[in-house]
C-alpha positions in Angstrom: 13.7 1.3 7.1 12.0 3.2 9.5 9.3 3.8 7.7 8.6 0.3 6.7 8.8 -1.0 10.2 6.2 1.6 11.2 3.8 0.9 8.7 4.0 -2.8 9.2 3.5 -2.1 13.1 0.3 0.1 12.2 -1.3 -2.5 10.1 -0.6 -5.0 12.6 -2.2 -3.0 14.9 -5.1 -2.6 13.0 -5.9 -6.1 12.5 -5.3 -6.4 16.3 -7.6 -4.2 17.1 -10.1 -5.3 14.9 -10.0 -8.8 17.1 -10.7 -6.9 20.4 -7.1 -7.2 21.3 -4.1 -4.6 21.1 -0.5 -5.3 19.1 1.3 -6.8 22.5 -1.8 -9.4 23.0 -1.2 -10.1 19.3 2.3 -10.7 19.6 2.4 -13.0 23.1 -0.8 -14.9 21.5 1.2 -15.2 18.2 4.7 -15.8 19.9 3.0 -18.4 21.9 1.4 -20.1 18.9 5.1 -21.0 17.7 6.0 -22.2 21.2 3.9 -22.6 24.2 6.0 -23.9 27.9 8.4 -20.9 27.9 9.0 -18.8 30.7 7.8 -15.1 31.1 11.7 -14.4 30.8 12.1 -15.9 27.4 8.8 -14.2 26.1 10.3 -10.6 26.9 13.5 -11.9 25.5 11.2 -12.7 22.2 9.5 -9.5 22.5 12.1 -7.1 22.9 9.9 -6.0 25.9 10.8 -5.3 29.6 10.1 -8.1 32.2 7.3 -5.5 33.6 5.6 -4.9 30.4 5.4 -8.6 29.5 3.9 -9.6 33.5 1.4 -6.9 33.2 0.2 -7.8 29.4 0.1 -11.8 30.8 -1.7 -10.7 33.6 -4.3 -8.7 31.5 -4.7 -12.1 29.3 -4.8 -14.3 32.1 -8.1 -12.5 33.2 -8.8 -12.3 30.2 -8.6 -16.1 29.4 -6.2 -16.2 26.4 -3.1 -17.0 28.3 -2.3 -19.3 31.5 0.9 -19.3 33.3 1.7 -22.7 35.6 4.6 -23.1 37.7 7.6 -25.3 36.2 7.8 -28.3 38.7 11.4 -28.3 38.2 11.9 -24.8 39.2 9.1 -23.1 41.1 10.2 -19.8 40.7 9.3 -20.2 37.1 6.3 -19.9 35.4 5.2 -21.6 32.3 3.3 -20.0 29.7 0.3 -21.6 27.6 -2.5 -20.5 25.3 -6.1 -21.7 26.3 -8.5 -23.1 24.3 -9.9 -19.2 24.1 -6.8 -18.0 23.0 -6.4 -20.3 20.5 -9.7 -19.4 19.2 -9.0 -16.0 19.0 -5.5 -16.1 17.4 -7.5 -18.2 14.8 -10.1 -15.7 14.2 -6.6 -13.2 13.3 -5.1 -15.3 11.1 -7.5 -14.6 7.8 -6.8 -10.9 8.1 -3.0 -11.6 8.8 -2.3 -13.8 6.2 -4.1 -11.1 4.0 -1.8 -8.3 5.5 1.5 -10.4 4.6 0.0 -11.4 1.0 -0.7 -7.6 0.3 2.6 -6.5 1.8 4.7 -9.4 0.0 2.6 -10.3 -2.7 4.2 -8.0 -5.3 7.5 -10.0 -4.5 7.8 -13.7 -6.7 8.6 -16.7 -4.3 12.1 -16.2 -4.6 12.3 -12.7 -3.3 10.0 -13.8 -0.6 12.4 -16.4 0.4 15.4 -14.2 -0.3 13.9 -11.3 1.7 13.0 -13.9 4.9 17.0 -14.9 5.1 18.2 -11.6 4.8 16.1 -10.1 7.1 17.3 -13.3 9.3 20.6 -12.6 8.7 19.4 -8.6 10.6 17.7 -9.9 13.3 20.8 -12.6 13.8 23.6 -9.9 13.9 21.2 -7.6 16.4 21.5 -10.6 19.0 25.3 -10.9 18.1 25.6 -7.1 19.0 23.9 -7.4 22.1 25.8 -10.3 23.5 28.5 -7.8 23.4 
């Protein structure tokens, strides 16, 4: 299992780096594509990252251009997180090589062990936030 996961985080991070970013960029740009307006909090909650790690990686993007955080004008002590039209570009530019990586790592699977390997691996990532509510 090990093994897996570090191979699929090296070829992630290949195809990061091959779009001038690095494997957290990737990840907030990506975790952002399938919800923009959450708060810096919920994005390290998404990340399995520290606070610290995700408000220096925004920060980077924020200079950057790829990201922009706005305060939440029902709680100011909140920020809001958004792609920008530059982030969205460059998240497009990824997805070619992504959706190759996933088709070359999956694509000896049929459909139904795709879909069958997606719920189980569901099914992990649900009983890892059951443990750590305890």
């Amino acid at each position: 299992m090990v093994r897996i996961v570090r191979s699929f985080t090296d070829a992630h991070t290949r195809v990061a780096r091959e779009h001038d970013l690095n494997l957290p960029r990737l990840e907030v740009l990506l975790c952002l594509r399938a919800g923009e307006r959450i708060s810096q909090q919920e994005l390290s909650e998404r990340l399995l990252v520290t606070k610290g790690n995700v408000s220096m990686t925004l920060q980077a993007m924020e200079a950057e251009g790829l990201v922009e955080r706005r305060m939440d004008a029902a709680d100011q002590r909140t920020h809001r997180l958004y792609l920008t039209n530059a982030g969205r570009q460059r998240l497009a530019k990824t997805k070619p090589a992504l959706e190759a990586l996933m088709a070359g790592m999956l694509g000896f699977l049929s459909s139904d062990e795709q879909r069958t390997l997606r719920k189980l691996l569901g099914r992990i990532e649900q009983s890892f936030d059951e443990i750590s509510d305890v």
